[in-house]
C-alpha positions in Angstrom: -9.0 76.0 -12.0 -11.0 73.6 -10.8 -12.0 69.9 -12.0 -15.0 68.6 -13.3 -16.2 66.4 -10.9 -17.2 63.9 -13.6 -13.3 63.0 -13.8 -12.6 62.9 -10.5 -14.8 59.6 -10.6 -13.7 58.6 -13.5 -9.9 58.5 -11.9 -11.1 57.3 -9.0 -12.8 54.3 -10.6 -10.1 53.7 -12.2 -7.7 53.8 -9.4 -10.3 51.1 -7.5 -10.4 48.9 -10.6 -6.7 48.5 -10.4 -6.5 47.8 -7.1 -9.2 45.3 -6.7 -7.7 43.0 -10.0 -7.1 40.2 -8.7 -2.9 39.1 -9.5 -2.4 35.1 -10.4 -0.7 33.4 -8.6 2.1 31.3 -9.7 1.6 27.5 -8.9 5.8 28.0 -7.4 4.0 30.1 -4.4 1.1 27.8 -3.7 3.6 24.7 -4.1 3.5 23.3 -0.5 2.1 26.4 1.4 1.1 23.8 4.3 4.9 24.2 5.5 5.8 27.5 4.6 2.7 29.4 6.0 4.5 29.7 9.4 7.4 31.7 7.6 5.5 33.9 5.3 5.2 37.4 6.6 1.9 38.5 7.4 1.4 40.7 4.4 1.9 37.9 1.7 -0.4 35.7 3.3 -2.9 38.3 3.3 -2.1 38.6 0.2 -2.8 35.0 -1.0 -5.5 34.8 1.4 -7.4 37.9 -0.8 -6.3 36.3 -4.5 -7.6 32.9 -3.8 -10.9 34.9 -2.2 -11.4 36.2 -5.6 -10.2 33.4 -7.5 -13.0 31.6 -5.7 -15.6 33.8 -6.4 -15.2 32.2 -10.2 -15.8 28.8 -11.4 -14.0 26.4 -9.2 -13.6 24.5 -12.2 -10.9 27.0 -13.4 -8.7 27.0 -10.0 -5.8 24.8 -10.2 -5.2 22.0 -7.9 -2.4 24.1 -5.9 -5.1 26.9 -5.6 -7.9 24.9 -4.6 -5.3 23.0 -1.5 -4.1 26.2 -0.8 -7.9 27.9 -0.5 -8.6 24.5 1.9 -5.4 25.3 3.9 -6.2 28.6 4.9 -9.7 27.9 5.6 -9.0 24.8 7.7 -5.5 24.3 8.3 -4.0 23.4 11.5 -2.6 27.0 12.1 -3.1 29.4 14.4 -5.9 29.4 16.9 -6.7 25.7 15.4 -3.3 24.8 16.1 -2.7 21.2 17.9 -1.6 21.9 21.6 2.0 21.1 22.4 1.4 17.7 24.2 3.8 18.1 26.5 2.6 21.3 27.9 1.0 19.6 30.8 4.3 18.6 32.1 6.1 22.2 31.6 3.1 23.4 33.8 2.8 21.0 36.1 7.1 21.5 36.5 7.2 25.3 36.6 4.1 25.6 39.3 6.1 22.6 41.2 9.5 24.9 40.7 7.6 28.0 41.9 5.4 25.9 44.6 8.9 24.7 45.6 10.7 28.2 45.6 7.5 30.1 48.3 7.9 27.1 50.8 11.4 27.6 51.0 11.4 30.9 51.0 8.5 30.5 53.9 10.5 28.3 56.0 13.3 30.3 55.9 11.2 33.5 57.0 9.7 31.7 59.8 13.1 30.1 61.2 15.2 33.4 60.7 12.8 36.2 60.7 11.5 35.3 64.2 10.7 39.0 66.0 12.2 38.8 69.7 9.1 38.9 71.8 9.0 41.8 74.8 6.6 39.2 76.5 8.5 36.3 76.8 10.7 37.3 78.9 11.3 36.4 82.9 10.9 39.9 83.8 7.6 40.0 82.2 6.4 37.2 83.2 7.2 38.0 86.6 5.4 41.4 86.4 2.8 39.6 84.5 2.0 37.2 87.4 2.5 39.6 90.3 -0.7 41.6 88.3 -2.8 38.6 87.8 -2.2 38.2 91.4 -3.4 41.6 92.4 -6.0 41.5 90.3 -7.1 38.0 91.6 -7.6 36.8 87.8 -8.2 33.1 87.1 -8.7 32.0 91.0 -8.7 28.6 89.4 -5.5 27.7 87.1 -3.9 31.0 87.1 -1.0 32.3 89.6 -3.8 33.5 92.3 -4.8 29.3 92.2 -1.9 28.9 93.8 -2.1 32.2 96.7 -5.8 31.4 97.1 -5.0 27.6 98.0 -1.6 28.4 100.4 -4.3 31.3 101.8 -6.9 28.5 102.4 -4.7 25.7 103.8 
């Protein structure tokens, strides 16, 4: 059997006129909500947030004095993104990029003093070959290892 459909908004409007009533507030949970917002979970202060919203949309002749500094406190308090910056935050950053500043150059001196690859071309037997080709090749008649045949060949 179906409904009538007039009903269904009947219960529906009814439904939506209980939920949007606005509950007071007792004065014991405004009372000094400047230090206990930080605790509150996030669904009260939602909560309080959305009964002093309505409360507001009255006479503001009607809201209580704990109502109207708790209305100002979450419209302006110093919470949240309008929080004051922890002043000495400069000095944890300037530390910890020191600390990690610190901890690469170590870690960079220690890779270039122990992590040195042996070198196949530093070695006398290459540099011997290496010498006895740039001779052959007559590279560098001027400073190189020919220089010195080219000047014992002209003297």
């Amino acid at each position: 059997m179906a409904r009538p459909t007039a009903t269904l908004a009947a219960v529906a409007q009814r439904r939506a006129a209980s939920t949007l009533t606005p509950v007071s507030l007792s004065s014991a949970a405004l009372n000094n909500i400047e230090s206990r917002w930080y605790k509150l979970p996030e669904c009260e202060k939602g909560a309080i947030a959305d009964v002093l919203a309505e409360a507001q949309k009255g006479d503001w002749k009607k809201l209580t004095l704990e109502q109207k500094r708790a209305a100002y406190w979450i419209a302006y308090g110093q919470y949240g993104a309008r929080a004051g910056i922890d002043p000495t935050l400069k000095y944890k950053v300037a530390g910890w990029v020191s600390f990690y500043t610190g901890v690469g150059l170590v870690a960079w001196y220690w890779w270039i003093n122990n992590m040195k690859p042996e070198l196949r071309t530093t070695t006398p037997e290459w540099i011997e070959a290496t010498k006895e080709k740039d001779i052959e090749q007559q590279r560098n008649p001027f400073t190189g290892p020919f220089a010195e045949v080219r000047k014992a060949n002209k003297a």
